[in-house]
VOGU-3710 file (C-alpha; in Angstrom, 3 decimals, decimal comma):
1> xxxxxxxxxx> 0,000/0,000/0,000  1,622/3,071/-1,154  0,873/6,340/1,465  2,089/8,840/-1,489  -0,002/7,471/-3,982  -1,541/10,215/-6,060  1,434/12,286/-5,754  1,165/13,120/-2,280  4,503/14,311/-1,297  5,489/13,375/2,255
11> xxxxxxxxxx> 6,537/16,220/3,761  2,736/17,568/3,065  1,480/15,042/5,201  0,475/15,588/8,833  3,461/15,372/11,200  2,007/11,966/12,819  1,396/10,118/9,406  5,340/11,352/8,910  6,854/9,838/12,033  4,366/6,752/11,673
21> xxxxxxxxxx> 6,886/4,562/13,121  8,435/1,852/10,644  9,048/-1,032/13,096  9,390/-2,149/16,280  12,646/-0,455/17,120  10,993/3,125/16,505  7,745/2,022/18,275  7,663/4,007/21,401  5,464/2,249/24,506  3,374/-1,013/25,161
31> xxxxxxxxxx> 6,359/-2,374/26,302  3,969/-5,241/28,078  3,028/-6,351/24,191  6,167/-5,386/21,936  8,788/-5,524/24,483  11,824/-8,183/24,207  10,334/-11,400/24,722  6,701/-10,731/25,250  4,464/-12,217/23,192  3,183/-9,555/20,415
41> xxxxxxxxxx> 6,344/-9,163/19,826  7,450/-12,880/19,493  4,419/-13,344/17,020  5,889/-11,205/15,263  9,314/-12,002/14,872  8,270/-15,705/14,586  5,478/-14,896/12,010  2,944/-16,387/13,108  0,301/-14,373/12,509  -3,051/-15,018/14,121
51> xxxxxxxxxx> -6,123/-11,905/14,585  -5,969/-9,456/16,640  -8,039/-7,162/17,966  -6,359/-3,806/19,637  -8,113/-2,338/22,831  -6,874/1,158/24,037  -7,403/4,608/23,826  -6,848/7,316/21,070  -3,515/7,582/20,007  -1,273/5,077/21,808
61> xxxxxxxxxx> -0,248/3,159/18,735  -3,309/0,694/17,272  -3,057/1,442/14,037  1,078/1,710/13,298  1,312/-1,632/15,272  -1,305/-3,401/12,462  1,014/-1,604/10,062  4,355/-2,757/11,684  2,740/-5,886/11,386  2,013/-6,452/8,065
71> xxxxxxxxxx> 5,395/-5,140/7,085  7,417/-7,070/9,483  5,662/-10,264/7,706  5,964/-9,191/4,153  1,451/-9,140/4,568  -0,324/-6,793/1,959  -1,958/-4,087/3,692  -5,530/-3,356/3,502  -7,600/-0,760/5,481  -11,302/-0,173/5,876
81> xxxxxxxxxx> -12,943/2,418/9,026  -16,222/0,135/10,203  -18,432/3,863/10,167  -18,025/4,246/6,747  -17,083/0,969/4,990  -19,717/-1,261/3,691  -20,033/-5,226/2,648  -19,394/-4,372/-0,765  -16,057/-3,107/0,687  -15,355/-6,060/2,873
91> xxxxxxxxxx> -16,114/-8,508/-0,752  -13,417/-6,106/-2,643  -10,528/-6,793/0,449  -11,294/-10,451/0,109  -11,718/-10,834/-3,592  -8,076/-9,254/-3,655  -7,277/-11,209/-1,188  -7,642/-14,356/-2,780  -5,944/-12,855/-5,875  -3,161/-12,052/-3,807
101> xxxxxxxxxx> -2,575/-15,430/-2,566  -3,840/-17,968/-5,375  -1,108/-15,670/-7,900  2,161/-14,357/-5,463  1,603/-16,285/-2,441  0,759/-13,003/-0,234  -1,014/-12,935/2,597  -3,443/-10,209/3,309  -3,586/-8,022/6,846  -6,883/-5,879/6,821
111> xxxxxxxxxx> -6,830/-3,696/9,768  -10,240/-2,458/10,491  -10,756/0,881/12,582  -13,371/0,926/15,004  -14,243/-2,679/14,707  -17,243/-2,592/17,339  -19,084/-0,651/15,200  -18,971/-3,697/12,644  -22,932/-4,146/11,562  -23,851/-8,313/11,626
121> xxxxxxxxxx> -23,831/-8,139/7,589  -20,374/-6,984/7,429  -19,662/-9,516/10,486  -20,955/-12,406/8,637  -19,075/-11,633/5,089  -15,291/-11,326/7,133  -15,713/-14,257/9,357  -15,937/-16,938/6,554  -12,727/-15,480/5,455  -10,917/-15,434/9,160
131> xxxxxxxxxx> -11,495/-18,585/9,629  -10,024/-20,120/6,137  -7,194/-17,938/6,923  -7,492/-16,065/3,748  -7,143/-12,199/5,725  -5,391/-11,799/8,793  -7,923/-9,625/10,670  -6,516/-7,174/13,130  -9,293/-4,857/14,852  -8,839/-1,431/16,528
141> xxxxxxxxxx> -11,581/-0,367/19,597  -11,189/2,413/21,993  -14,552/0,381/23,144  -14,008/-2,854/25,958  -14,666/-5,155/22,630  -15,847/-7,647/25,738  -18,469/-5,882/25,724  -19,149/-4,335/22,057  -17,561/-6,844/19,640  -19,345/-9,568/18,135
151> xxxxxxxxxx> -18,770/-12,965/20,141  -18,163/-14,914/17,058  -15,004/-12,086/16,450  -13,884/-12,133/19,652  -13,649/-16,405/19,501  -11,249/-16,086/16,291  -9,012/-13,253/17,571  -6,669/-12,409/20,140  -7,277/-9,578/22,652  -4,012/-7,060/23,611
161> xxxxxxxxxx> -5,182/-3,754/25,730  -2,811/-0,820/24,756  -2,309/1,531/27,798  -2,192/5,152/28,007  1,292/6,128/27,482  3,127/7,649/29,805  5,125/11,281/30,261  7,686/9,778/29,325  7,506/7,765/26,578  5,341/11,136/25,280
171> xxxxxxxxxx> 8,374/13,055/25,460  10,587/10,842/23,541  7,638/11,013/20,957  8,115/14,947/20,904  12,017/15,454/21,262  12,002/12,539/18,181  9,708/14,522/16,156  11,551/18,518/17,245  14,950/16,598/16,168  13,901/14,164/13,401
181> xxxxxxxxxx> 14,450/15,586/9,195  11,109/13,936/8,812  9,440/15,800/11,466  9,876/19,226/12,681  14,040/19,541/12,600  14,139/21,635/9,508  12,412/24,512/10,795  15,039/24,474/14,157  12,079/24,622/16,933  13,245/25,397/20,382
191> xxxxxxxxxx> 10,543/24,687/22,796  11,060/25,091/26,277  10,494/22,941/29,072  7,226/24,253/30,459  5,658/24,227/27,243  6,901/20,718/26,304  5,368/19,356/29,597  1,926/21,744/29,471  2,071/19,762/25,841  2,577/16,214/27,583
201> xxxxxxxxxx> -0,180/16,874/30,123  -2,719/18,122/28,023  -2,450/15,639/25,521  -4,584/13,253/27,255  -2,040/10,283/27,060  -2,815/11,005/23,160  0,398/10,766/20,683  -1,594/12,450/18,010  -2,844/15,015/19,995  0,487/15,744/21,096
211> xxxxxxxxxx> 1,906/15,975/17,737  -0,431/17,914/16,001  -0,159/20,501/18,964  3,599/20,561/18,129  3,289/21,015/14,335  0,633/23,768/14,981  3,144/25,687/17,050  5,856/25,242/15,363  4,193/26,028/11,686  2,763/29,163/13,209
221> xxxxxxxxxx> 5,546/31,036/14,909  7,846/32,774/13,525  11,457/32,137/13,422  13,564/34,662/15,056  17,094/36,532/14,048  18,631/33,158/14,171  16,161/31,490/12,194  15,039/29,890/15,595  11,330/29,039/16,243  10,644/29,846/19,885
231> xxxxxxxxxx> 7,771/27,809/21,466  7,362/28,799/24,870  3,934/28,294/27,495  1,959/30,553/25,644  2,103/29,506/22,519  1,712/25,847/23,646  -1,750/26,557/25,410  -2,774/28,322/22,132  -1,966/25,784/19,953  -3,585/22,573/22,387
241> xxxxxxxxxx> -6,549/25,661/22,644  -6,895/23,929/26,583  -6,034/26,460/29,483  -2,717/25,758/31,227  -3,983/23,506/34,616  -1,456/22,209/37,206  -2,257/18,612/37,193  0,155/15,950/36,559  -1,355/12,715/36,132  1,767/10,669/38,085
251> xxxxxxxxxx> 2,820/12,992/40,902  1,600/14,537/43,485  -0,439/17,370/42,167  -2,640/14,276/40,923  -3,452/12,946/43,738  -3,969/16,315/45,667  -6,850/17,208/43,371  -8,629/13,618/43,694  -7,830/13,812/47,508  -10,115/17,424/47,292
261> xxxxxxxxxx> -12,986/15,455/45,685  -13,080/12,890/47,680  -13,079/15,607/50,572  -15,258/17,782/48,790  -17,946/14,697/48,741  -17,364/13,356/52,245  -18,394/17,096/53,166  -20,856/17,255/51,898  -20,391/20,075/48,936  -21,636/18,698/45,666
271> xxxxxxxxxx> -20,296/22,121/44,167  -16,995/21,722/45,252  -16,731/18,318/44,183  -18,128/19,084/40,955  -14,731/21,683/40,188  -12,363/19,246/41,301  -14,252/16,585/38,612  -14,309/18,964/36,034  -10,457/19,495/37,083  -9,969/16,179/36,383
281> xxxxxxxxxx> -11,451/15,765/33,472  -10,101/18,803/31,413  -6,956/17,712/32,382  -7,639/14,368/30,625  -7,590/11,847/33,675  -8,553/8,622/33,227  -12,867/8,711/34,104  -12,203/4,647/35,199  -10,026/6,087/37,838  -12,153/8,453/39,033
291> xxxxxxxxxx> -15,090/6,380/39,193  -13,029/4,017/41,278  -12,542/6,253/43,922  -15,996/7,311/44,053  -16,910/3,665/44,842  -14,400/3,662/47,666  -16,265/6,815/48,699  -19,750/5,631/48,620  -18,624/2,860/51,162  -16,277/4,716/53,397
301> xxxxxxxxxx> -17,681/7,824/53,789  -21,890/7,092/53,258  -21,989/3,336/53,973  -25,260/2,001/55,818  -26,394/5,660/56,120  -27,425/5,119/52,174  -26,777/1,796/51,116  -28,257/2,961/47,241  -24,872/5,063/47,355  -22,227/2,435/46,919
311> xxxxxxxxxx> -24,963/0,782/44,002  -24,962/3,974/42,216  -21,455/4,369/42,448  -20,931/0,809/41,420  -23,436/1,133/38,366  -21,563/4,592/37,434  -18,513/2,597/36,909  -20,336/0,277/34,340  -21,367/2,826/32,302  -18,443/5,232/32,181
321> xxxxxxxxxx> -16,672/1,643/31,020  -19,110/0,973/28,561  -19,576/4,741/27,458  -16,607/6,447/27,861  -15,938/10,426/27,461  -17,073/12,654/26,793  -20,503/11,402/27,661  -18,729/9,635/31,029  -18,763/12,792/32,399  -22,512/13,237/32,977
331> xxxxxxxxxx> -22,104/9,772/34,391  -19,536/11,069/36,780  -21,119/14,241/37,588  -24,834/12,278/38,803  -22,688/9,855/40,917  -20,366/12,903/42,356  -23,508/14,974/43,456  -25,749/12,192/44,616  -22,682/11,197/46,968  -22,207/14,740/48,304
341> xxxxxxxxxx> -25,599/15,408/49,204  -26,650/11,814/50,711  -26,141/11,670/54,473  -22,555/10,477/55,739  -21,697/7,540/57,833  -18,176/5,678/58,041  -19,169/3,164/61,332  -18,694/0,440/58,787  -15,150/1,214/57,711  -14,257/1,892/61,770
351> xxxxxxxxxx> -15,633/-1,599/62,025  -13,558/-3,709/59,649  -10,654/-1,788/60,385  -11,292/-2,290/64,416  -11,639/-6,077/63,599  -8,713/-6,362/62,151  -6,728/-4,904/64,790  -7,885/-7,686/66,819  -7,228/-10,208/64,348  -3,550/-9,022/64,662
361> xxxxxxxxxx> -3,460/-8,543/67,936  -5,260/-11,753/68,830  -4,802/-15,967/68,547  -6,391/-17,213/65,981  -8,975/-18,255/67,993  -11,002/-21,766/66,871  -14,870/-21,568/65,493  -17,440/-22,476/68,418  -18,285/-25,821/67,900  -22,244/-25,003/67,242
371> xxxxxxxxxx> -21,127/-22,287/64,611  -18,930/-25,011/62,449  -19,887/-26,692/59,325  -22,061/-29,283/59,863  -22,987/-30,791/56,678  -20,507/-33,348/55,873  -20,575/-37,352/56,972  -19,106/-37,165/60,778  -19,808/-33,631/61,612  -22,292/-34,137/64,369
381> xxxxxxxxxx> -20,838/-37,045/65,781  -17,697/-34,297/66,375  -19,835/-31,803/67,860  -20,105/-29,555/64,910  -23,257/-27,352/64,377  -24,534/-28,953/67,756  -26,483/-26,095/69,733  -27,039/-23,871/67,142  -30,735/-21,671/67,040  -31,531/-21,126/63,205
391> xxxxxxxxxx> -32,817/-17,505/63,325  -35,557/-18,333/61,083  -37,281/-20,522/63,211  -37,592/-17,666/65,931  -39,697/-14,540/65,911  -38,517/-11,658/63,743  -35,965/-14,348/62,367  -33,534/-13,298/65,464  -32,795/-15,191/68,408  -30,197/-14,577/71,385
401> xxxxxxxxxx> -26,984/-16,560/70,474  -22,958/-16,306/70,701  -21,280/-15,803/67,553  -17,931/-14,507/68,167  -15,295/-16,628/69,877  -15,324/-17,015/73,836  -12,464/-15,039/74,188  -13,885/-12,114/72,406  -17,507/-11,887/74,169  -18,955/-8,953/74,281
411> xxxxxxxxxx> -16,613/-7,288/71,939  -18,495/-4,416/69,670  -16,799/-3,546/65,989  -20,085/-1,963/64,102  -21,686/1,329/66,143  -23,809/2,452/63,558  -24,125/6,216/63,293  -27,622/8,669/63,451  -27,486/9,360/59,994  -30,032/8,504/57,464
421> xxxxxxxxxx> -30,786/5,115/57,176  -28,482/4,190/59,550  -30,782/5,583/62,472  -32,908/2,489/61,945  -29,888/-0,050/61,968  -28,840/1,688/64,972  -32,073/1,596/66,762  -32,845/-2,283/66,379  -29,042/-3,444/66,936  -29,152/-1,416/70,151
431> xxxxx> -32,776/-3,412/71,178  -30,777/-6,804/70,349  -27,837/-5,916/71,839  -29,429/-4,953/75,377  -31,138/-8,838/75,532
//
C-alpha cells in the first residue's frame, strides 16, 4: 500500500502520518506487548500471525502496530474504518485477497478501525474469510470489545489492551519529532520545558494530539534573528486551545486534586466536588479512575447511612466503562452529586478496620463448635453445628446466640451512626444488643 499514492509528497502530510513509526525499534510504549520477549512481539518475529483485535485509547499506537505488522511479515496491507465501509467493501478486500494469494503467495492483513461498530452483515461476510485464513484480521476499539464486539469475532481473535502512554515515553515522541528531518528539525524549533510538559499533560495520554499541537506551534511562529522558532507556554496553550492547569497525572499534584474530591464529597459540597471533577477531566484523567474512587467513597464515607450510594457508584462505573468520554462525564457528575448530598456515615469502615486490629493482635482463635460446618458425613458425631438456634425458626428471624469466639464476648466492631438510614440499623441493633 503506497501512502504517497496520487502524488502526495510526504513532507505535506500531517506530522504523525510522517513519524508513523516503521518497526518495532521506533515504536515508542506497550512495552507489556512489543517488548523483548513478550508475546506480540514474538508473534511477530516468529510470524505467526493469528487476529488481533487492539483495545486502548486514542492515540497510543493501534493502528502503526497493524502496520508494523504487516510489514514485518511481508502481509499486503488493507484498510477499511467500520463507520463508513460497507459489505461491498469487505467482498473487494477479500476478492483481492484471494488474488493475492492464489497468484504471489501473499497474505493479506486488513486492519479495520473501530471494529465494534462492525454491523452483523459486514460480520458475517469477514468471518468466513478469518477462519479459512485467507485475511489476517486485526481490529482497533477504543470500546471494551468484551463488551461491544461480536462474540463470534472475539472467539477467532486475540485480545491485547494498549495503555495510556506515559510522560515519558510522550516526550521521547516529541524530542524525536523537534529533532527528526522527517518531522519538525528543519524549521530548528526550540521549545522550552514548560511548554513541552503543558504539551505532555494536556495531551490526554494522546500521541496524536500531542503531535499535532507541536506542528501547529511550530508552523505558526515565527522564526527569530537566528532562524530559531521559539515555542514557549503561551504559545503551547494556544496551539492545544486547553487552558494551562497544574495537574500531573503521576505525581503529586494528581493525587492532591482527587484527595479534594473525595473531601469535597465526604463534606458534603456537591459544588466543590463538581470543580475538582471537572479538574480532572479537562486535564484528561482517566474517568475509570475516578469512578473508582468514588466507589471507595460511597462505602467509606456514606456506607449504611445510604446503602443505594455504593450501588450507584458501582453502576456509574459500568457505564463510564461501557460509554466512555465525553458522555462519562454526565455519568460522573450524577454519581459525584448524589454522593455529596446523601447523608454520611463511616461506622462500617471503623468496624472492619477495628476487627482487624484484633485479628492481629489476637490468637487465631477456633470456630465455636455449634457455629462449624455441619454438613458433611461425621460432623455431628464431632460436635459440629450442635447447639445452634436457626434464626428463622424464631420470631422476627432473630434469636439470642454467641457468635464470636469465647475469648472475644462482648466485643463491639459496628456502632452504627444517626445518619439517614443508619438511624434504623442503629435503633434495632441497640434493642438486640441490650437482651
Amino acid at each position: 500500500m503506497n501512502l504517497f499514492a496520487g502524488g502526495v509528497s510526504e513532507q505535506a502530510l500531517p506530522l504523525a502520518a510522517r513519524l508513523r513509526p516503521r518497526n518495532l525499534e521506533e515504536f515508542v510504549g506497550q512495552e507489556h506487548l512489543v517488548g523483548p520477549g513478550r508475546m506480540l512481539r514474538r508473534m511477530i518475529e516468529a510470524g505467526r500471525l493469528a487476529s488481533l483485535i487492539f483495545y486502548g485509547p486514542p492515540g497510543t499506537g493501534k493502528t502503526t502496530l497493524a502496520e508494523i505488522i504487516a510489514s514485518s511479515t511481508n502481509s499486503r496491507f488493507e484498510r477499511l474504518n467500520a463507520v463508513t465501509s460497507g459489505v461491498a467493501d469487505v467482498r473487494t478486500v477479500i476478492a483481492n485477497a484471494k488474488e493475492a494469494r492464489d497468484l504471489y503467495g501473499e497474505r493479506t492483513v486488513l486492519f479495520i478501525d473501530e471494529i465494534h461498530r462492525f454491523n452483523k452483515a459486514q460480520q458475517d461476510v469477514l468471518l468466513k474469510a478469518v477462519e479459512d485464513g485467507l485475511i489476517i484480521l486485526i481490529g482497533a476499539t477504543t470500546e471494551n470489545p468484551y463488551f461491544e464486539v461480536n462474540g463470534a469475532l472475539l472467539s477467532r481473535s486475540r485480545i491485547f489492551e494498549l495503555h495510556p502512554l506515559s510522560s515519558e515515553e510522550l516526550a521521547r515522541i516529541a524530542e524525536r519529532a523537534l529533532h527528526d528531518q522527517r518531522g519538525l528539525a528543519p524549521y530548528r524549533p526550540q521549545v522550552t520545558p514548560e511548554a513541552l510538559e503543558f504539551l505532555i499533560d494536556s495531551s490526554g495520554s494522546d500521541a496524536r494530539v500531542l503531535l499535532n499541537a507541536l506542528e501547529l506551534a511550530v508552523l505558526t511562529t515565527p522564526p527569530n534573528q537566528d532562524g530559531v522558532r521559539l515555542i514557549d507556554l503561551n504559545v503551547a496553550q494556544e496551539s492545544i486551545q486547553k487552558p494551562a492547569l497544574q495537574y500531573d497525572k503521576k505525581g503529586d499534584n494528581h493525587y492532591d486534586v482527587a484527595s479534594a474530591l473525595i473531601k469535597s464529597i465526604r463534606g458534603s459540597d456537591p459544588d466543590a466536588a463538581l470543580y475538582w471533577l471537572a479538574r480532572m477531566l479537562v486535564a484528561g484523567e482517566d474517568p475509570k479512575f475516578i469512578a473508582r474512587r468514588i466507589i471507595i467513597s460511597a462505602s467509606e464515607d456514606i456506607g449504611n447511612a445510604d446503602p443505594q450510594a455504593l450501588t450507584l457508584a458501582v453502576s456509574a462505573f459500568q457505564a463510564v466503562e461501557r460509554i466512555g468520554m465525553p458522555e462519562a462525564r454526565i455519568i460522573l457528575a450524577q454519581a459525584v452529586t448524589y454522593l455529596a448530598c446523601a447523608p454520611k456515615s463511616n461506622r462500617a469502615y471503623l468496624g472492619i478496620e477495628a476487627a482487624i486490629a484484633d485479628v492481629n493482635k489476637f490468637p487465631a482463635y477456633r470456630v465455636p463448635l455449634h457455629l462449624r460446618d455441619a454438613s458433611y458425613r461425621g460432623a455431628q458425631q464431632l460436635g459440629h453445628g450442635v447447639g445452634y438456634k436457626y434464626p428463622h425458626d424464631y420470631p422476627n428471624a432473630w434469636v439470642e446466640q454467641d457468635y464470636l469466639p469465647a475469648e472475644l464476648k462482648g466485643r463491639v466492631y459496628y456502632n452504627p451512626s444517626d445518619q439517614g438510614a443508619e438511624r434504623l440499623l442503629k435503633q434495632n441493633l441497640a434493642q438486640r444488643r441490650k437482651q
